[in-house]
C-alpha positions as CSV (number, residue, x, y, z in Angstrom):
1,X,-3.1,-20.3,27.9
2,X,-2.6,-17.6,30.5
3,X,1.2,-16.6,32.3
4,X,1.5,-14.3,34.8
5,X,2.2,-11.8,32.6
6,X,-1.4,-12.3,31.7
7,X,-2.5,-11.4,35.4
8,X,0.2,-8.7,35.9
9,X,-1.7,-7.1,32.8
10,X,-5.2,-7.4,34.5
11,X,-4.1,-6.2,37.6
12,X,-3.0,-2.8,35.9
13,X,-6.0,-2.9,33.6
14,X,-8.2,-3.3,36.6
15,X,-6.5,-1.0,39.5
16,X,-9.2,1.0,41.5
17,X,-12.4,-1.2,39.9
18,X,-12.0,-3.8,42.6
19,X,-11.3,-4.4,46.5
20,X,-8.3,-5.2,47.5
21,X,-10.0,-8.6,50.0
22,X,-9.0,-9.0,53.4
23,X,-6.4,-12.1,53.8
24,X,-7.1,-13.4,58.0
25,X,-5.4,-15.9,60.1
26,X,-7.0,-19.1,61.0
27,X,-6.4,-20.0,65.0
28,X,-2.8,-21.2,65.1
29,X,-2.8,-25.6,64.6
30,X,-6.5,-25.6,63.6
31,X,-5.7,-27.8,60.6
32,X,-2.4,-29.2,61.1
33,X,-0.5,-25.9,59.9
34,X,-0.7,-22.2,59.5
35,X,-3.8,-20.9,57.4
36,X,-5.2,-18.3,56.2
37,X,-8.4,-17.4,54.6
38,X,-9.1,-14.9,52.1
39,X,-12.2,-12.8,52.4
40,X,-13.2,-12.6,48.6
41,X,-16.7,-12.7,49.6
42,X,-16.7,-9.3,50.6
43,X,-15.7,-8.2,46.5
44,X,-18.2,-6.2,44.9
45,X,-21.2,-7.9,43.7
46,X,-19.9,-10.8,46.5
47,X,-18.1,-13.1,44.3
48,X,-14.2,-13.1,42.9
49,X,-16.1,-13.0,39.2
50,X,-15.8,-9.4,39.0
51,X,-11.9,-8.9,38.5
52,X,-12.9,-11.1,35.1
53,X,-15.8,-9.1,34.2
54,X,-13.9,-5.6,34.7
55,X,-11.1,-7.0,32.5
56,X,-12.5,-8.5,29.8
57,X,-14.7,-5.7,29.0
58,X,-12.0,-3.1,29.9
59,X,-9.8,-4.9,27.5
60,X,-12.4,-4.9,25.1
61,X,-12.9,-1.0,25.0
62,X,-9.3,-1.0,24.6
63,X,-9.0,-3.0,22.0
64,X,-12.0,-1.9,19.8
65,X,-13.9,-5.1,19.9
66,X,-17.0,-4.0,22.0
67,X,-19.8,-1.8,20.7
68,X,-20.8,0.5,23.0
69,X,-25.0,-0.1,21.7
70,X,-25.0,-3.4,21.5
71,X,-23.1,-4.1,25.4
72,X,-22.4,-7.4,26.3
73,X,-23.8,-10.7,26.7
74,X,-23.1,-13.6,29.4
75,X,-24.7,-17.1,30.9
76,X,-24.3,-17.5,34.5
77,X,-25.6,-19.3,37.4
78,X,-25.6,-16.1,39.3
79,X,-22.2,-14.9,40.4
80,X,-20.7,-14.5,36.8
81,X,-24.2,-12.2,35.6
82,X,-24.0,-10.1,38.7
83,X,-20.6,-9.1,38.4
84,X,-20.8,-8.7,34.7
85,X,-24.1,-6.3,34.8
86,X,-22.1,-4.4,38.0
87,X,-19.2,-3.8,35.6
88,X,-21.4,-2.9,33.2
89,X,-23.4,-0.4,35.0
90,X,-20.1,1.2,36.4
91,X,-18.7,1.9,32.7
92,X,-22.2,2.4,31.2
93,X,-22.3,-0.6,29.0
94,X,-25.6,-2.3,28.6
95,X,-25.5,-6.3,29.8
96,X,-27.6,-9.5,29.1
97,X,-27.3,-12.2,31.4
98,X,-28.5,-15.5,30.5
99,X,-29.3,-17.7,33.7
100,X,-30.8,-21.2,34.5
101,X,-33.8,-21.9,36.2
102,X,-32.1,-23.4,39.2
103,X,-30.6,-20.0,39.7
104,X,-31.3,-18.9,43.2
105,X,-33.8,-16.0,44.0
106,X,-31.6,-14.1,45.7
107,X,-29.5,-13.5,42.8
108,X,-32.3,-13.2,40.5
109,X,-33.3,-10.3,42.1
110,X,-29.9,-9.0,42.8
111,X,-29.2,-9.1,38.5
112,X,-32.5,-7.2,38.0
113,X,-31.6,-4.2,40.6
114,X,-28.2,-4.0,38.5
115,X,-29.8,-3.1,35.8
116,X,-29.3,-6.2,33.6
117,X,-31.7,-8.0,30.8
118,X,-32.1,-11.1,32.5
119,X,-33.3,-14.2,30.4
120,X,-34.2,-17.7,31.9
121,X,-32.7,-20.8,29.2
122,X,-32.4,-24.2,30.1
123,X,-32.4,-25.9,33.8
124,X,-28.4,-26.1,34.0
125,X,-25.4,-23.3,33.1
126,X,-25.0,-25.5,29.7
127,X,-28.4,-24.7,28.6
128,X,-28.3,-20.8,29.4
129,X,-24.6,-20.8,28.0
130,X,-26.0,-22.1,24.7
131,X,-29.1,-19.3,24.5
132,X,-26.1,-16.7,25.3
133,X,-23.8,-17.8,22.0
134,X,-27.0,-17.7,19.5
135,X,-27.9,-14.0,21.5
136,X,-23.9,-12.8,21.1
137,X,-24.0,-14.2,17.0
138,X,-27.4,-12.8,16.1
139,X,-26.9,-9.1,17.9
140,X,-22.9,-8.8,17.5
141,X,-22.8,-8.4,21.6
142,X,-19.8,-9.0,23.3
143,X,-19.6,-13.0,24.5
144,X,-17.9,-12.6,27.9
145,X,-17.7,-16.4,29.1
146,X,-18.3,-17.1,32.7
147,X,-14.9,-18.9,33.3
148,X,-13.0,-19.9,29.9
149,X,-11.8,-16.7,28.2
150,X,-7.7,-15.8,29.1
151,X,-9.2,-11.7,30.3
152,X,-11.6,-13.8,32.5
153,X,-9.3,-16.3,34.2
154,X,-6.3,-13.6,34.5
155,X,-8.5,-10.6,36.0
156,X,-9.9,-13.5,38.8
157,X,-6.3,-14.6,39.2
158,X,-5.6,-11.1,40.7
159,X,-6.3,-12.2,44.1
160,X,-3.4,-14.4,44.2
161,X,-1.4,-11.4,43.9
162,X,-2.9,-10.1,46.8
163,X,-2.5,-13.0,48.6
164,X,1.6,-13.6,47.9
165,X,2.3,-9.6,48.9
166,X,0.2,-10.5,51.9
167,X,2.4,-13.1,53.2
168,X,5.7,-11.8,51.5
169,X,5.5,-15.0,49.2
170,X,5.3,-17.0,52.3
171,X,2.8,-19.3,50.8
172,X,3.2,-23.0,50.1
173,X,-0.4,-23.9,48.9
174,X,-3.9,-21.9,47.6
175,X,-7.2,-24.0,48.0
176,X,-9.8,-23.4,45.6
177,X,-13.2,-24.0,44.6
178,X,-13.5,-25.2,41.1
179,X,-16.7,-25.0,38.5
180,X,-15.9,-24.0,35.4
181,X,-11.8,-23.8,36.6
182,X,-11.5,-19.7,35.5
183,X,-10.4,-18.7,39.3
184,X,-8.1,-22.1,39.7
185,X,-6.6,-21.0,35.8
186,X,-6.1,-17.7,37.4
187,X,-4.2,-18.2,40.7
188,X,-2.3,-20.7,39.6
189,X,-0.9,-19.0,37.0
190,X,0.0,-15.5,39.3
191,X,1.0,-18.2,42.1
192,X,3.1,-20.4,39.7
193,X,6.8,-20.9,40.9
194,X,5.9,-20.4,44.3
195,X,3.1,-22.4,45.8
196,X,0.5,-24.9,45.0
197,X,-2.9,-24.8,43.8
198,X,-5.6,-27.9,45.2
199,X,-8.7,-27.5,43.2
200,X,-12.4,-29.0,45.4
201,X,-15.1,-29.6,43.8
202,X,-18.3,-31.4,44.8
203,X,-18.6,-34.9,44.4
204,X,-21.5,-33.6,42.4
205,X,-19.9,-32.2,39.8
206,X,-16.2,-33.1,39.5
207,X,-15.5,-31.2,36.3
208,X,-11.4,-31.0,37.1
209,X,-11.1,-34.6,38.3
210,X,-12.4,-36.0,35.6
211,X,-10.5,-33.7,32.8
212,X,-7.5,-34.7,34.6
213,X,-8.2,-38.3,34.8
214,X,-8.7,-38.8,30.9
215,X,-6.5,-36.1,30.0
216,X,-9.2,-33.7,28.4
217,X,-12.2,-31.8,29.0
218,X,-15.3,-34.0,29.3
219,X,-19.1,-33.6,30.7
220,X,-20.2,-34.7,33.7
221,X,-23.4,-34.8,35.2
222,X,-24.4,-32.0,37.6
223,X,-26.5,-32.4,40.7
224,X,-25.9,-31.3,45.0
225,X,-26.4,-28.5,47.1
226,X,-23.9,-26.3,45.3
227,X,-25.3,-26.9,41.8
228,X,-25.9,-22.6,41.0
229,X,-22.2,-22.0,41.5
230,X,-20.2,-24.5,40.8
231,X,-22.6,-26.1,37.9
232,X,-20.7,-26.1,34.9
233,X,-20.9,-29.6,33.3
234,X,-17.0,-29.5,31.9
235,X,-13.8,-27.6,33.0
236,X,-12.6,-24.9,30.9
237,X,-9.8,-25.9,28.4
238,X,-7.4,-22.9,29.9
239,X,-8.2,-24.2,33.2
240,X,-7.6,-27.9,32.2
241,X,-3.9,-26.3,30.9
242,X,-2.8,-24.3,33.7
243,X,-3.5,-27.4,36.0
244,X,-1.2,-30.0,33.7
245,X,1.1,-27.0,33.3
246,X,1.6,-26.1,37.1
247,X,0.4,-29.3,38.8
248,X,-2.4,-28.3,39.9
249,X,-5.0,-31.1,41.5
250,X,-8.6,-31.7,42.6
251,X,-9.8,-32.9,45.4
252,X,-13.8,-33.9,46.0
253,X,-15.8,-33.7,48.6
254,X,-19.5,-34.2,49.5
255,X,-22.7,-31.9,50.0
256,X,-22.6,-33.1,53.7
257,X,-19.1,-31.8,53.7
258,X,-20.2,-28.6,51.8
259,X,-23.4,-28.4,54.4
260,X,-20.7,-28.4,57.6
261,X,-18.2,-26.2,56.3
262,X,-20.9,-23.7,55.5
263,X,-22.3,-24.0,59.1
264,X,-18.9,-23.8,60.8
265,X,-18.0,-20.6,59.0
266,X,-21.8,-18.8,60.1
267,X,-21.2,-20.7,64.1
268,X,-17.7,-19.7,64.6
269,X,-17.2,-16.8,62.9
270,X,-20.6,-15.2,61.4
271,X,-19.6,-15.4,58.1
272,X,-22.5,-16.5,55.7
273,X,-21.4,-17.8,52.1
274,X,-22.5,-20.2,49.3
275,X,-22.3,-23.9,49.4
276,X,-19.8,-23.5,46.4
277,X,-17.7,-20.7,48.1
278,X,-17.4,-23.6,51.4
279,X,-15.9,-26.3,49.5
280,X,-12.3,-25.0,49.7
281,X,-12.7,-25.1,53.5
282,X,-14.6,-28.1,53.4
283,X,-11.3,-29.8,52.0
284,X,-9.4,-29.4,55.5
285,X,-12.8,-29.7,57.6
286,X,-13.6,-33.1,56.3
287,X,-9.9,-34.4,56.3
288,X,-9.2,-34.6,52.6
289,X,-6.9,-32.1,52.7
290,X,-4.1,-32.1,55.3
291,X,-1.3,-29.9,55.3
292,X,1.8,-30.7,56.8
293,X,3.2,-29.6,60.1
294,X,4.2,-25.8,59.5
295,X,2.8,-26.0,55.6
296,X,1.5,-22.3,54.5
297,X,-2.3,-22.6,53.4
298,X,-4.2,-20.0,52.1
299,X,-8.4,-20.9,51.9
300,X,-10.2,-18.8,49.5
301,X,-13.7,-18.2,50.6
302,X,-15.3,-16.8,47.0
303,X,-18.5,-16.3,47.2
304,X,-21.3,-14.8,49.3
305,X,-24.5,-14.7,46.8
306,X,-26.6,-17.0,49.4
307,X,-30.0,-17.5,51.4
308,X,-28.8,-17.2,54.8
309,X,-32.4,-18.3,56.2
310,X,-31.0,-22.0,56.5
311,X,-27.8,-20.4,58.8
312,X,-30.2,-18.0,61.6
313,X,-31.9,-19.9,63.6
């Protein structure tokens, strides 16, 4: 379980590690009600993940419980491993990234130039997650998970701060992308009391849906376009509680919803992200999410680890 509290704590254990994202307006009426879209993309490493990674190793040191030889150790798709081997590099703590083999090149390439031990396991994030836990027991590294660890969730739940000083607390719902559920955990907890929190997630992968349908974390099959980042087979149990807690939902939509949102966001406004990173926008773009007339909405646009060659041309 994490509390705002929780975030409040990250935020101070984190201060001066991580951008402060820009938060810009949306053309007034383009969806039905004032909206705003926060810029995460443009954090270091391009993804939200590394508030999570700065705190749980931070908190770590602090508490003892990291050995300084040995580093860390994490499974990723991508975003998780490059912000964990950043944070690594910038407090001089050795990382091991475990990834999948449907990880993208462009992050491959990206973990390697920061410095990280980068292993290929298994096709999906379960498989690489599993080769990370036998690396963490045999070697006594520290096991930072990608999403469902309370230092994780509460350092990613940061930029909700940021985004309710932003607009004074003038904010009646967040939109998220969900995978593993450690960003949605996160903001809603630092936005609790104040607005909403709509998870999206790919029809592909509908981790939150179906947690919240049965009442419990459960696999799923993974497959779609966004697959590398928002791959995990089964939402995180903090996740899964800060949702039934604060009332969070999830709302799907397609690839072909992912594809347009991605491609509106390059033709409109040059912005190149991930098919992951789209799906929050994709929720108002395709219609499943409308806001009401005047209703506050923030889009969070988290992640930027992408080949742009299908966007230029």
């Amino acid at each position: 379980m994490i509390t705002r509290a929780d975030v409040d704590e990250a935020r101070a254990r984190i201060e001066g590690r991580v951008r402060r994202t820009p938060l810009i307006a949306v053309d007034p009426g383009a969806f039905g009600g004032q909206t705003w879209m926060k810029l995460e993309f443009l954090q270091h490493t391009g993804s939200f993940k590394a508030r999570g990674a700065f705190n749980r190793i931070l908190e770590a040191q602090a508490n003892g419980d990291l050995d300084p030889a040995v580093g860390t150790v994490a499974a990723s798709g991508g975003n998780a491993g490059l912000a964990h081997a950043y944070a690594g590099a910038q407090l001089g703590v050795p990382v091991t990234v475990f990834v999948p083999t449907i990880t993208s090149p462009v992050k491959l390439a990206k973990l390697q130039a920061l410095g990280a031990n980068v292993i290929q396991a298994g096709h999906e994030y379960a498989g690489a997650y599993e080769a990370a836990r036998i690396h963490a027991e045999g070697t006594g590294a520290l096991f930072c998970h990608a999403y469902d660890q309370a230092p994780i969730a509460a350092g990613a739940g940061t930029l909700g701060l940021e985004i309710l000083e932003d607009l004074d607390g003038q904010v009646d719902t967040v939109v998220i992308a969900v995978g593993g559920g450690g960003l949605l955990a996160g903001v809603a907890a630092a936005v609790e009391g104040t607005a909403r929190v709509v998870g999206v997630e790919p029809t592909g992968a509908p981790t939150l849906a179906e947690a919240l349908r049965v009442g419990s974390p459960v696999d799923v099959p993974v497959s779609g376009v966004a697959a590398d980042s928002l791959g995990a087979r089964r939402i995180g149990d903090i996740a899964l509680d800060v949702a039934l807690r604060t009332g969070a939902r999830s709302l799907l939509v397609s690839d072909d919803d992912l594809i347009h949102a991605r491609r509106l966001l390059w033709d409109h406004r040059r912005i190149a992200v991930e098919h992951g990173a789209a799906a929050a926008l994709a929720a108002l773009t395709s219609g499943g999410y409308v806001p009401e007339p005047g209703e506050r909405v923030v889009v969070v646009l988290c992640g930027a680890n992408t080949d742009p060659s299908d966007l230029v041309g």
